[in-house]
C-alpha positions as CSV (number, residue, x, y, z in Angstrom):
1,X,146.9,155.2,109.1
2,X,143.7,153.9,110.1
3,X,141.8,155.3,107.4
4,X,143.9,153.4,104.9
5,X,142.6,150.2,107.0
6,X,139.0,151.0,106.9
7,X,138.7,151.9,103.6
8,X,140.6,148.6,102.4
9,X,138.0,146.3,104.9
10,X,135.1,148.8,103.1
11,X,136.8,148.0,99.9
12,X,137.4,143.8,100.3
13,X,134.3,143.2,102.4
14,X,131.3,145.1,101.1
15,X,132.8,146.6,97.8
16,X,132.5,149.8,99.0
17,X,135.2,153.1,98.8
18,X,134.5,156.1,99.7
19,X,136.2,159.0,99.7
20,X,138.0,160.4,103.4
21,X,135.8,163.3,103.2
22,X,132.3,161.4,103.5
23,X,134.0,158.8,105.6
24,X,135.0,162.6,108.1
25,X,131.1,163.5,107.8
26,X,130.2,160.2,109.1
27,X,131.9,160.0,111.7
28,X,131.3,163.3,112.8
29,X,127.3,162.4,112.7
30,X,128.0,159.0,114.7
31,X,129.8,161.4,117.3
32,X,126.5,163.7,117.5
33,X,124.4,160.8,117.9
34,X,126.1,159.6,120.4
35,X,126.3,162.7,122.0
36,X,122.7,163.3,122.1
37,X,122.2,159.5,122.9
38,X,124.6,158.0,125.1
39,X,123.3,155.0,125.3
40,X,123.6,154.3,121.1
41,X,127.3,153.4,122.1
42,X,126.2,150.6,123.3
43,X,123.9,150.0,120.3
44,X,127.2,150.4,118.0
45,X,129.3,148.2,119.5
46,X,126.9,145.7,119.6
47,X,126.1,145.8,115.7
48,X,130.3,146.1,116.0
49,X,130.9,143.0,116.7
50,X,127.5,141.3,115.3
51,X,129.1,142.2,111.7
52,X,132.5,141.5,112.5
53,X,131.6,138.1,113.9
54,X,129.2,137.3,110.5
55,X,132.5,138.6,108.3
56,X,134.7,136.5,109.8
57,X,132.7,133.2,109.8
58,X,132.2,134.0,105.7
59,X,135.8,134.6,105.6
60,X,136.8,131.7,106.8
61,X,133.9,129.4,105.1
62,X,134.7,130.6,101.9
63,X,138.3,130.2,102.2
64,X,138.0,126.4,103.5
65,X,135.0,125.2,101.7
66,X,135.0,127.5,98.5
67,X,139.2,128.2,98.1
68,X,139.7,124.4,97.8
């Protein structure tokens, strides 16, 4: 499932695993956050992508410049 995903990018990118219970209590706080502040989606998403975008350049440098 999906929590098998996140926990393998948490795993590979920052050397992070947690167990499913804290990764239900944190997303159960992210969903009262946004319910109390609607616009923090937007917030979210934002720092989504931002990290995604900075993982992905990494990945890629270190597997052309530093894999060779």
């Amino acid at each position: 499932m999906s929590d098998e995903y996140i926990e393998k990018l948490l795993r590979k990118y920052l050397g992070i695993s947690m167990p499913r219970i804290v990764l239900g209590i944190l997303m159960i706080l992210f969903a009262i956050f946004i319910f109390i502040w609607p616009e923090l989606v937007s917030y979210l998403i934002a720092l989504y992508l931002l990290i995604s975008g900075i993982i992905v350049i990494v990945d890629e440098y270190s597997k052309r410049y530093l894999g060779k």
